[in-house]
C-alpha positions in Angstrom: 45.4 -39.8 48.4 45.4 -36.4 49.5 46.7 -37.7 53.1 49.6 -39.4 51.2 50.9 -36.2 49.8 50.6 -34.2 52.8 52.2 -37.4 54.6 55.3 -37.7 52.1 55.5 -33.5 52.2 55.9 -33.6 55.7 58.2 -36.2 56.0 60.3 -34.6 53.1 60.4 -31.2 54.5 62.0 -32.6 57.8 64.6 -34.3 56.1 65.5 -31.0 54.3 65.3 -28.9 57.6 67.8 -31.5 58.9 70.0 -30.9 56.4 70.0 -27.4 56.5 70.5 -27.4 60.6 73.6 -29.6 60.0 75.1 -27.5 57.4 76.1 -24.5 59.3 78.6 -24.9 60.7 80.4 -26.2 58.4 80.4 -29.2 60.3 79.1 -33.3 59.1 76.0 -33.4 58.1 74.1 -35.3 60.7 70.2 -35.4 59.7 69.6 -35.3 63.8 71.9 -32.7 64.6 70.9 -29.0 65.0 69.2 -26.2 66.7 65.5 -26.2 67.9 64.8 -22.8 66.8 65.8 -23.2 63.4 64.0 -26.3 63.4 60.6 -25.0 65.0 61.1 -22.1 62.1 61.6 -24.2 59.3 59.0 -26.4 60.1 57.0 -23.4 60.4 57.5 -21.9 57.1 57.2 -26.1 55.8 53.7 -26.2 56.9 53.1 -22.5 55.4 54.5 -23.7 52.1 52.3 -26.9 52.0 49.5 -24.8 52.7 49.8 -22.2 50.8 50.6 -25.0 47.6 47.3 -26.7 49.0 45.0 -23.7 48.8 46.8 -22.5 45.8 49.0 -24.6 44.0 47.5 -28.5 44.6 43.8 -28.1 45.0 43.6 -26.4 41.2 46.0 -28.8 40.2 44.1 -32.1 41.8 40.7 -30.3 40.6 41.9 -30.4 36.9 43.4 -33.8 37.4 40.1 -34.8 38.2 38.2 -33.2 35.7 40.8 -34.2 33.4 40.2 -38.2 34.6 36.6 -37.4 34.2 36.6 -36.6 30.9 38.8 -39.0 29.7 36.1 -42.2 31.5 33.3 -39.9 29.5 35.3 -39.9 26.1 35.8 -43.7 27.0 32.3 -44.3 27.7 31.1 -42.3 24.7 33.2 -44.4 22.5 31.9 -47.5 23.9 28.4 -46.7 23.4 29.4 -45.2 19.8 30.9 -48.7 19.0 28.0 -50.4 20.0 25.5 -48.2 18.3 27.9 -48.7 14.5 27.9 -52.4 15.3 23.8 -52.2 16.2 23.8 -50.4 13.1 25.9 -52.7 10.7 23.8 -55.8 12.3 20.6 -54.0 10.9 22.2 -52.8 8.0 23.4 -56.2 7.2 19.8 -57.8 8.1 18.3 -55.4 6.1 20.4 -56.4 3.1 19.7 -60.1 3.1 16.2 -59.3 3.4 16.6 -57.2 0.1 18.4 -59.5 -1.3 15.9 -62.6 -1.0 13.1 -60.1 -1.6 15.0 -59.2 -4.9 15.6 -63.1 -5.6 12.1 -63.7 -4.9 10.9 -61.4 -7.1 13.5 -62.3 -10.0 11.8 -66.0 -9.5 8.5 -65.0 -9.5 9.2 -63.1 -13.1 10.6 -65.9 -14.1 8.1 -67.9 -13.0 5.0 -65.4 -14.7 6.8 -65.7 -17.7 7.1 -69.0 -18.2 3.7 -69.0 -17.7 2.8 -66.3 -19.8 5.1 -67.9 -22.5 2.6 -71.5 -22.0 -0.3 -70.1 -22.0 0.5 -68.0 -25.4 2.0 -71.6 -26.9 -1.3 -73.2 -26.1 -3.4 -70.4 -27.3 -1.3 -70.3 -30.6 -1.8 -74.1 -30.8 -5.5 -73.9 -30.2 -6.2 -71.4 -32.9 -3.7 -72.8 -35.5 -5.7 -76.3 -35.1 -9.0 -74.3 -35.2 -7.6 -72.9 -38.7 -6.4 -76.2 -39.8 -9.9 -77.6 -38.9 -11.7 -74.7 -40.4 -9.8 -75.5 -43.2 -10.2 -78.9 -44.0 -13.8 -78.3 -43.5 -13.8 -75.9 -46.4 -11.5 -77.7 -48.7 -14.0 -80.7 -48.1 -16.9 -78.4 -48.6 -15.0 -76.8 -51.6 -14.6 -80.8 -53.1 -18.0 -81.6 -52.1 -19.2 -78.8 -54.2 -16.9 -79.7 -56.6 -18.1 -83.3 -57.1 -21.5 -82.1 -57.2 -21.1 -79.5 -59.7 -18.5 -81.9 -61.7 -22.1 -84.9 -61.1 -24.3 -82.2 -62.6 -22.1 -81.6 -65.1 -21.5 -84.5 -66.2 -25.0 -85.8 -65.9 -25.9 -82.9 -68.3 -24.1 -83.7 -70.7 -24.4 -87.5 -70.3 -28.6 -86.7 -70.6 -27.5 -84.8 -73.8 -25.3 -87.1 -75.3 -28.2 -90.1 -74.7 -30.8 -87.5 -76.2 -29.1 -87.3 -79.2 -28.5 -91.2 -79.3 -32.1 -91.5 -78.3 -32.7 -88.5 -80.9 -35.3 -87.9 -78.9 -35.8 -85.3 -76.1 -36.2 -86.3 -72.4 -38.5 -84.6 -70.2 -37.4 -82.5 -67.3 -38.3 -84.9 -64.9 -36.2 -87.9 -66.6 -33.5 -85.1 -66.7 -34.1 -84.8 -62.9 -34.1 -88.4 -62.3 -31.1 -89.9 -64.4 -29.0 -86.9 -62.8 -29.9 -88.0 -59.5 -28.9 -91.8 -60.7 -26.0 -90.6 -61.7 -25.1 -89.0 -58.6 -25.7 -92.0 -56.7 -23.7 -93.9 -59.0 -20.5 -91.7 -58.4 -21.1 -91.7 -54.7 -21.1 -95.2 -54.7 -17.6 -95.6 -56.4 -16.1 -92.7 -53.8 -16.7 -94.9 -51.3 -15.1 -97.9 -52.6 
């Protein structure tokens, strides 16, 4: 590149020097026309200008092109890699949130799922001691009748063993009292059970 500037310097500075050789005279312009001398010294003070702008003026100037380039394929490549990364990022991010969010469901199901059970198990515990009570219950309201019937035999047999000793007008022993009691009983049990 550098050779193509020096090239297209060169090739432009003779072009000029022509000019200025022709134009003295006050005669036609003719790019080929003109004194050696002036020619040798403008192509003299050319190649002093381009190197002087070389050292000074293009080297500098090329340098911080360059640099310039440089840092522009760095801020390019920066971005790239800082794209990359966010999008490396957002794919986690975004794996990371459907994990949470089936964990989440999972757990949501799995409530669900203890509760239900939770909510069975107390039914069936509540239905076990509620037929425990009912059971316990009829037991003692057939214990409670039992006793009843008994006391209600006795009772009766009493006063039937009373009634019979007046009839009698005489006075039975304790054991006939005993026995037509227990006849008695007997007798009612019987007619329950028909």
């Amino acid at each position: 590149m550098m050779r193509r500037v020096w090239l297209s310097t060169a090739v432009a500075g003779l072009l000029f020097s022509g000019l200025a050789w022709g134009s003295e005279g006050g005669e036609e312009v003719n790019l080929f026309a003109g004194d050696l001398g002036n020619a040798i010294w403008t192509l003299v003070i050319f190649i002093l200008v381009i190197v002087v702008l070389g050292k000074f003026a293009w080297g500098p100037l090329l340098s911080a092109l360059q640099q310039r380039e440089q840092f522009i394929r760095d801020s390019l490549q920066e971005a790239k890699n800082d794209r990359e990364a966010a999008e490396a990022r957002l794919q986690e991010y975004e794996t990371r949130l459907k994990e949470a969010t089936a964990e989440a469901t999972q757990i949501v199901e799995e409530g669900r799922q203890d509760a239900d059970k939770a909510k069975a198990r107390i039914e069936e515990t509540a239905r076990a001691e509620s037929d425990k009570m009912l059971d316990r219950a009829k037991r003692e309201i057939d214990l409670a009748r039992q006793s009843a019937v008994k006391d209600l035999y006795a009772t009766s047999a009493a006063l039937a063993t009373d009634i019979a000793g007046k009839v009698l007008k005489r006075e039975l022993s304790s054991q006939d009292h005993e026995r037509l009691i227990q006849e008695s009983i007997e007798e009612l049990n019987r007619q329950d059970r028909n």
